[in-house]
Biotite code that builds the C-alpha atoms (Angstrom):
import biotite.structure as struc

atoms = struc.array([
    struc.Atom([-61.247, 72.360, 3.031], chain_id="A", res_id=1, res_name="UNK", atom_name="CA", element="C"),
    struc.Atom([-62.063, 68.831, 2.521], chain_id="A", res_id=2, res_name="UNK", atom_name="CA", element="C"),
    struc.Atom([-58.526, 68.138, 4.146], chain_id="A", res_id=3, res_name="UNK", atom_name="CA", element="C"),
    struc.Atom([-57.827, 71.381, 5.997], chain_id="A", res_id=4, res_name="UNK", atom_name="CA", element="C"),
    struc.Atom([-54.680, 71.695, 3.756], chain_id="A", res_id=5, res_name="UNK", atom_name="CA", element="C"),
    struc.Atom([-53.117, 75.419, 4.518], chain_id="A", res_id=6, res_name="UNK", atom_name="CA", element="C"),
    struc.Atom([-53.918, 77.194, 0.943], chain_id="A", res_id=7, res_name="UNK", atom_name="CA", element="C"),
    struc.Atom([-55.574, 80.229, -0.396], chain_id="A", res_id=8, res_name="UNK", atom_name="CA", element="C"),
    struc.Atom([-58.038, 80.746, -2.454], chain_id="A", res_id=9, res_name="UNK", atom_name="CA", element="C"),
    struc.Atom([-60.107, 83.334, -4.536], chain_id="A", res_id=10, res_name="UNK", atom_name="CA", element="C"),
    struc.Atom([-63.345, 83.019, -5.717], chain_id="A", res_id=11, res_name="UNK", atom_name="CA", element="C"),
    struc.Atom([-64.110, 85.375, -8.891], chain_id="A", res_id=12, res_name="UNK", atom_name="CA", element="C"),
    struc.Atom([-68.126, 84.651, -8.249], chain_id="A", res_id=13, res_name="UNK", atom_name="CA", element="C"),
    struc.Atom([-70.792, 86.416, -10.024], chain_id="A", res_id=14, res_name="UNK", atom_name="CA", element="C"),
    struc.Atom([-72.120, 88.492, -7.474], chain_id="A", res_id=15, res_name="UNK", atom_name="CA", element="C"),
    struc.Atom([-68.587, 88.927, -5.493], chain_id="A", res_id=16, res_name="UNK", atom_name="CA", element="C"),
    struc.Atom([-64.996, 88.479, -5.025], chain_id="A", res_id=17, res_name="UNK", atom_name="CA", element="C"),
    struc.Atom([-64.352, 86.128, -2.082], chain_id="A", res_id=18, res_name="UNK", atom_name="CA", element="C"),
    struc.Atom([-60.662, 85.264, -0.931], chain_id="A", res_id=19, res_name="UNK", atom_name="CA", element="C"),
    struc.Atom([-60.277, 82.349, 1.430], chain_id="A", res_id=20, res_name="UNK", atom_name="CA", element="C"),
    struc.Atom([-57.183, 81.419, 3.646], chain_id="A", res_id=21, res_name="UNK", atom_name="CA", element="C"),
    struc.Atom([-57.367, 77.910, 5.710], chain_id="A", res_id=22, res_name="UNK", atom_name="CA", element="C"),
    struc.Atom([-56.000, 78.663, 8.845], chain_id="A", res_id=23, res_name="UNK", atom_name="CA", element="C"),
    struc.Atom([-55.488, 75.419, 10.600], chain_id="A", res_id=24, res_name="UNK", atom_name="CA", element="C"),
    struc.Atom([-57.300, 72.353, 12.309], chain_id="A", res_id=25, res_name="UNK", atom_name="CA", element="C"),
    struc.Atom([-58.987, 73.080, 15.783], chain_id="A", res_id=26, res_name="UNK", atom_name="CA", element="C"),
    struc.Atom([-60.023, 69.776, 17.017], chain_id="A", res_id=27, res_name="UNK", atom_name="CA", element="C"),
    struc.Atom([-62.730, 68.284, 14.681], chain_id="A", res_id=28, res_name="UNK", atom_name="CA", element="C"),
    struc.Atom([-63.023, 71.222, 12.817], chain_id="A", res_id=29, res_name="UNK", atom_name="CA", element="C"),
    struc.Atom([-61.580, 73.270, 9.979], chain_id="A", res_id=30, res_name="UNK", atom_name="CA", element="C"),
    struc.Atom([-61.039, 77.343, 10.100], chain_id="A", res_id=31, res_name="UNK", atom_name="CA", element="C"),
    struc.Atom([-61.052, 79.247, 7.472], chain_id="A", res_id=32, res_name="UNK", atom_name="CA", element="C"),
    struc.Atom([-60.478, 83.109, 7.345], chain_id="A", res_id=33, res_name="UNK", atom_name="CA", element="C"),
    struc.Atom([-63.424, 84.298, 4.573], chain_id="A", res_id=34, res_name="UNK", atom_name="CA", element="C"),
    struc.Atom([-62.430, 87.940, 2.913], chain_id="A", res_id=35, res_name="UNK", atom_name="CA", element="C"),
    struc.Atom([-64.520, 89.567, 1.135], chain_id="A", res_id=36, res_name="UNK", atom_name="CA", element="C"),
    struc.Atom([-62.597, 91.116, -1.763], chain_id="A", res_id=37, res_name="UNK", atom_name="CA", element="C"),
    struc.Atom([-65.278, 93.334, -3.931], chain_id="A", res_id=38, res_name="UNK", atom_name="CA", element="C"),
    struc.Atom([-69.191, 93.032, -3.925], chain_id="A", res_id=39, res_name="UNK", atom_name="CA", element="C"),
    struc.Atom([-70.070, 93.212, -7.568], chain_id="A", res_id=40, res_name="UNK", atom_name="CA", element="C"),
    struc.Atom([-73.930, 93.257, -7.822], chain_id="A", res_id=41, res_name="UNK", atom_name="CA", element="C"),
    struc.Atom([-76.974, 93.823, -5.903], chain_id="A", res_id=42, res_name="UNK", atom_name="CA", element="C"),
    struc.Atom([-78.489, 97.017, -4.754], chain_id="A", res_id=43, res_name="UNK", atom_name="CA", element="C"),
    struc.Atom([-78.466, 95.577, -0.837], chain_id="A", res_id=44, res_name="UNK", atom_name="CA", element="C"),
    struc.Atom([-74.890, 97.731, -0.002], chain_id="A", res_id=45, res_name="UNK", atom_name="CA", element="C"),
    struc.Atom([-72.967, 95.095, 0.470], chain_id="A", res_id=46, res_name="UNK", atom_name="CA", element="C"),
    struc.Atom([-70.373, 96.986, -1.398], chain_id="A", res_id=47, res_name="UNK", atom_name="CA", element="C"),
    struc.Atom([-69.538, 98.386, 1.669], chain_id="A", res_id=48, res_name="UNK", atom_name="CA", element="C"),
    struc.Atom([-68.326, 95.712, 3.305], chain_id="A", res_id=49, res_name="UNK", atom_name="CA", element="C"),
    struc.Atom([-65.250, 95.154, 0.810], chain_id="A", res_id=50, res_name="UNK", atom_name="CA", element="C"),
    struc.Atom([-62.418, 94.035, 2.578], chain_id="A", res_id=51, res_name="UNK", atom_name="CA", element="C"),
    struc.Atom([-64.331, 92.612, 6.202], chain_id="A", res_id=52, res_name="UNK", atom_name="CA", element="C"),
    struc.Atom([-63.565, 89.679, 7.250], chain_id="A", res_id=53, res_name="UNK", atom_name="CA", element="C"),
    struc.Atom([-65.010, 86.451, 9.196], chain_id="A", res_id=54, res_name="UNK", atom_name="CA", element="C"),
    struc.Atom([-63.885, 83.227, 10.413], chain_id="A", res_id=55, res_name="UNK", atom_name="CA", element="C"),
    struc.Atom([-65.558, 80.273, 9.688], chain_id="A", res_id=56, res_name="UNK", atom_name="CA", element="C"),
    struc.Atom([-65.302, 76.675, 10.970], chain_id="A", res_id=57, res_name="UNK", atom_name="CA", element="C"),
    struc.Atom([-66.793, 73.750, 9.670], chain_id="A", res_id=58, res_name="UNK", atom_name="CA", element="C"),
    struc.Atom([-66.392, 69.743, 10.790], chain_id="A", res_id=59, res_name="UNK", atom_name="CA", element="C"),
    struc.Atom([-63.439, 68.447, 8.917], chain_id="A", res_id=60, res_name="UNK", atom_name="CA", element="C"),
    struc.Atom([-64.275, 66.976, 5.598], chain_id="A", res_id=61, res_name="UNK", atom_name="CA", element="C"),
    struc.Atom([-67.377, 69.316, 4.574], chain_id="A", res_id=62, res_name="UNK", atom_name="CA", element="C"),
    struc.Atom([-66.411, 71.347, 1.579], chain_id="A", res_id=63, res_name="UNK", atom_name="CA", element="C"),
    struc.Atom([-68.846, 74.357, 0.468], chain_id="A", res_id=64, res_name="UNK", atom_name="CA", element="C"),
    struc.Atom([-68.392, 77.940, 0.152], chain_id="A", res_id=65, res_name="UNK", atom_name="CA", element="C"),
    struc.Atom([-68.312, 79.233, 3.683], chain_id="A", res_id=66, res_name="UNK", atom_name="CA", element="C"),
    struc.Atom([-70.198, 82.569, 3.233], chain_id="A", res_id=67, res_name="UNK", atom_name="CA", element="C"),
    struc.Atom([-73.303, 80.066, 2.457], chain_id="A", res_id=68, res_name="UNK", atom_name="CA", element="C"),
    struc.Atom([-73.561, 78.707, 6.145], chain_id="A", res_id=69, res_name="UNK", atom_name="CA", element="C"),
    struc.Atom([-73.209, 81.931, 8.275], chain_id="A", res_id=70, res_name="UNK", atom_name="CA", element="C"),
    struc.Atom([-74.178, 80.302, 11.043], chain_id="A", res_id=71, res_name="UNK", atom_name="CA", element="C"),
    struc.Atom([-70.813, 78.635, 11.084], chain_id="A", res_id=72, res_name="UNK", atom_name="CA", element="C"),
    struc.Atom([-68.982, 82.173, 11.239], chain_id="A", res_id=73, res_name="UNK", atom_name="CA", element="C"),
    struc.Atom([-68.320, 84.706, 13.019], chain_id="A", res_id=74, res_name="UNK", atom_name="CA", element="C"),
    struc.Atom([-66.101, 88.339, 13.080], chain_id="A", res_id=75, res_name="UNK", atom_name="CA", element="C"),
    struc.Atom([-67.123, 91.465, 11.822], chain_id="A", res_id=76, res_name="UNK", atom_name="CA", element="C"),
    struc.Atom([-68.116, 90.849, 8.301], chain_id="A", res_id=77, res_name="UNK", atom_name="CA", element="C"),
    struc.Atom([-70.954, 88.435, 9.313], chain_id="A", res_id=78, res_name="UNK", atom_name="CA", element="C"),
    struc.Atom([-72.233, 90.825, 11.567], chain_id="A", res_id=79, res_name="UNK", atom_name="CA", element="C"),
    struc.Atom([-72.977, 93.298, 9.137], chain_id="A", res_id=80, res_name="UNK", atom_name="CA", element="C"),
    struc.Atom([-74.368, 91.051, 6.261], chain_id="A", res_id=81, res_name="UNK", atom_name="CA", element="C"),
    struc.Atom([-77.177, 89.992, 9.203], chain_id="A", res_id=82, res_name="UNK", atom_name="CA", element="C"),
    struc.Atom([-77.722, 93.872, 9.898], chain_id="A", res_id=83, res_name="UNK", atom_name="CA", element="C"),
    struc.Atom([-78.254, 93.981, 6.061], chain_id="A", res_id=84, res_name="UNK", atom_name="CA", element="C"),
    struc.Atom([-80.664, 91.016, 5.983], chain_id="A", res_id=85, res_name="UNK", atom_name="CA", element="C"),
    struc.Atom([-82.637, 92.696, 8.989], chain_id="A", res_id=86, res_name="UNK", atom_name="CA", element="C"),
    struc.Atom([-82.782, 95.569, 7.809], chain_id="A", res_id=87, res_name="UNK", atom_name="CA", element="C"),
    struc.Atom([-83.823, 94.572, 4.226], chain_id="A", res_id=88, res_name="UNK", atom_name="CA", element="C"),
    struc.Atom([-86.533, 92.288, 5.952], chain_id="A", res_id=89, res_name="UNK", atom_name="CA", element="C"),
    struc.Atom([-87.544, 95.039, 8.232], chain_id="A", res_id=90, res_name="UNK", atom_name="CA", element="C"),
    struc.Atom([-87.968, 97.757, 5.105], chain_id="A", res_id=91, res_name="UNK", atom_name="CA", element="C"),
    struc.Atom([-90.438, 94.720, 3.211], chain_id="A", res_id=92, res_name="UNK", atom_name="CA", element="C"),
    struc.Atom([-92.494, 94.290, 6.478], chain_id="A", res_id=93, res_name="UNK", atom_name="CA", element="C"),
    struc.Atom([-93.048, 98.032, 6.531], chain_id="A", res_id=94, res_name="UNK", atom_name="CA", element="C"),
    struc.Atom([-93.685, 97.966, 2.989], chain_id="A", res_id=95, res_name="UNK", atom_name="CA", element="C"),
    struc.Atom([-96.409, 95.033, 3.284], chain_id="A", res_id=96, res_name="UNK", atom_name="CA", element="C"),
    struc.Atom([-98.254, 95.857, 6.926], chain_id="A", res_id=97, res_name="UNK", atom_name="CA", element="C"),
    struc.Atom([-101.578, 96.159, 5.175], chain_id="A", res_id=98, res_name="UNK", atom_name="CA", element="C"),
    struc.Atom([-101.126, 92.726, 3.169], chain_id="A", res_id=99, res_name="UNK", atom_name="CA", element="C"),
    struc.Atom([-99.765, 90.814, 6.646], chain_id="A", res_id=100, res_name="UNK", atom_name="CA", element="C"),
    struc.Atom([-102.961, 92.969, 8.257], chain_id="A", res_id=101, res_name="UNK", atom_name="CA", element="C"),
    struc.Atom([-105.174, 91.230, 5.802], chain_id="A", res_id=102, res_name="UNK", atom_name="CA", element="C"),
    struc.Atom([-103.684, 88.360, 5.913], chain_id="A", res_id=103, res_name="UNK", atom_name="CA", element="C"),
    struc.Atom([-104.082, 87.739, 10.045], chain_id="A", res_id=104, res_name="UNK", atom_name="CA", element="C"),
    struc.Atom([-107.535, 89.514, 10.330], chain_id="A", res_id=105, res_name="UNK", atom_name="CA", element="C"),
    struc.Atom([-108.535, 86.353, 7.682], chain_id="A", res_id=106, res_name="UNK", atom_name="CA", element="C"),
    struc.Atom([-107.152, 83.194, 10.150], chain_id="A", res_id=107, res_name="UNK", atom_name="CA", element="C"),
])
């Protein structure tokens, strides 16, 4: 990434398999095509969103994992890890109305 060198690469993390594939240059930035391979843990079902895909692009010379910055992404893949996160926050919103009640009537 660091160089936007054409390569592949897998990433055997603990909570997934990611594969990456730098795709080329576009102006100041870097794209990279971010696959992800097999969800491993987690209860969230990310598992079933083995084998999506996004792109990502990031200013030439940053080097991180790119599924940590979705903000830089986009394509299918990112678009259901938000729905996850929404609907994971939505479900502990429900689950804690009379806490956030309590909490508001109190300012």
């Amino acid at each position: 990434m660091k160089y936007c060198s054409k390569a592949v690469y897998v990433n055997e993390a603990d909570e997934a398999t990611w594969k990456y594939e730098i795709l080329e240059k576009k102006g100041r930035e870097c794209s990279i095509n971010v696959k992800l391979l097999q969800a491993k843990k987690g209860n969230l079902g990310v598992d079933k969103l083995n084998g999506l895909e996004m792109e990502c692009n990031y200013p030439l010379g940053v080097v991180q994992y790119p599924e940590k910055e979705l903000s830089k992404c986009h394509g299918r893949l990112k678009e259901e890890i938000q729905t996850i996160i929404i609907e994971k926050l939505h479900t502990v919103i429900i689950e804690n109305l009379g806490t956030i009640d309590e909490s508001l009537n109190g300012i």
